[in-house]
C-alpha positions, 0 to 999 in steps of 0.5 A, spaced: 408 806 382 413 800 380 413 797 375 413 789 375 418 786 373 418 782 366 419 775 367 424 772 362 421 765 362 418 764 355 412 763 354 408 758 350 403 760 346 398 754 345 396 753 338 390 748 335 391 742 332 393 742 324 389 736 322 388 733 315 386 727 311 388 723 306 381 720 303 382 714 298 378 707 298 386 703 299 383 697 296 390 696 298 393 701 301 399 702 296 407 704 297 404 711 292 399 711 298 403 711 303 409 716 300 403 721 300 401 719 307 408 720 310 410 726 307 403 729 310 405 727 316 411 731 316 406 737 315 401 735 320 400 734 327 395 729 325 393 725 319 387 721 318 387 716 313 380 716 311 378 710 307 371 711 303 365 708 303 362 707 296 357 703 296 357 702 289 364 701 289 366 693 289 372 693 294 376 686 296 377 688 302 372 690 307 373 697 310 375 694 317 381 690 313 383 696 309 382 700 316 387 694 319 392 695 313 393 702 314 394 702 320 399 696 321 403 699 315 403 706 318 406 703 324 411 699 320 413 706 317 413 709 324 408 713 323 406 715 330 400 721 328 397 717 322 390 715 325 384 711 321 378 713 320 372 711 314 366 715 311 360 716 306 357 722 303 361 728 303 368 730 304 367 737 306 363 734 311 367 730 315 372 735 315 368 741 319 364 735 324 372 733 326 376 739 326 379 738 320 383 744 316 385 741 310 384 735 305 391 732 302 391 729 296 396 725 291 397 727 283 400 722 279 398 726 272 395 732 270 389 729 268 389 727 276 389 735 277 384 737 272 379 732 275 381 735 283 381 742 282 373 743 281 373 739 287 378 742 291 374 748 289 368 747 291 370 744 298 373 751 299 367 755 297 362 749 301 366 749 308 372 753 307 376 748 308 384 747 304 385 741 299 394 740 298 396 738 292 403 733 293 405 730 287 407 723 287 414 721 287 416 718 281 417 711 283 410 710 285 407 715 278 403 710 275 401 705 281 394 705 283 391 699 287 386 697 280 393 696 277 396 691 283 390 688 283 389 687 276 397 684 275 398 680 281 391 676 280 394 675 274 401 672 277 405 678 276 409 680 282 406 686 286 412 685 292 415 691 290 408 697 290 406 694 297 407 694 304 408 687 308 402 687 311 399 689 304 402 685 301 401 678 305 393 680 305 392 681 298 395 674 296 391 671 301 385 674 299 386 672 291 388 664 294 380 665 297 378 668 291 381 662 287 379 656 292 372 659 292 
């Protein structure tokens, strides 16, 4: 009997997808948001910034504007395997149906942490699926899109917490909101 030569060429071993997202309502999409993002994108092959739908949830954007600016904010940042999608009703769901694995999340204080612990938890027991806990850079701690929102109606410069395109949108948005 012979034996058959081994080949040297290496062989590669196909792996899935490592797909996670990052859900929030982006109302806008801040530079906190965005660190969050990027950082995910670093660990994933995909990243699906996920926007929610809370209908009883007042928004200043619609979610095919919030939608857009992440996706323009995301390619101003060269961030090539960030995609956008929306939905309503549970997480958990939305992971097993697209083949999703984990669920990033950003804690700016511990009080974030307190608050997501059950829900990670839960998303666990429920579908099996991983939630990872990045703390915020702490240029960005204490950003959040109410409080953008809140300073720049009130004339404060929000130049500096936002993307271009964010940040063009949402001065549009309130000289709309002032004009009606």
């Amino acid at each position: 009997m012979s034996a058959q030569p081994e080949s040297s060429a290496p062989q590669s071993i196909s792996r899935p997808i490592r797909r996670a997202v990052c859900p929030g309502s982006f109302d806008p999409l801040h530079n906190g948001h965005l660190d969050i993002i990027a950082r995910a994108a670093q660990i994933f092959d995909e990243v699906i910034a996920l926007s929610l739908v809370n209908p009883s949830k007042k928004t200043l954007f619609t979610l095919e504007e919030r939608q857009q600016l992440v996706l323009e904010t995301a390619a101003e940042a060269g961030l090539d395997n960030v995609r956008v999608d929306s939905m309503s009703g549970l997480l958990v769901d939305y992971c097993t149906q697209n083949n999703v694995s984990a669920i990033v999340k950003g804690l700016r204080v511990a009080t974030d942490f307190d608050y997501e612990i059950q829900m990670s938890q839960m998303n666990h027991k429920i579908a099996g699926v991983e939630t990872l806990f990045l703390t915020t850079n702490p240029e960005h701690s204490y950003i959040s899109s109410s409080l953008v929102k809140e300073v720049a109606t009130n004339g404060g410069d929000v130049r500096s917490f936002l993307s271009r395109a964010a940040y063009d949108a949402l001065m549009k948005r309130l000289a709309e909101n002032a004009d009606a």
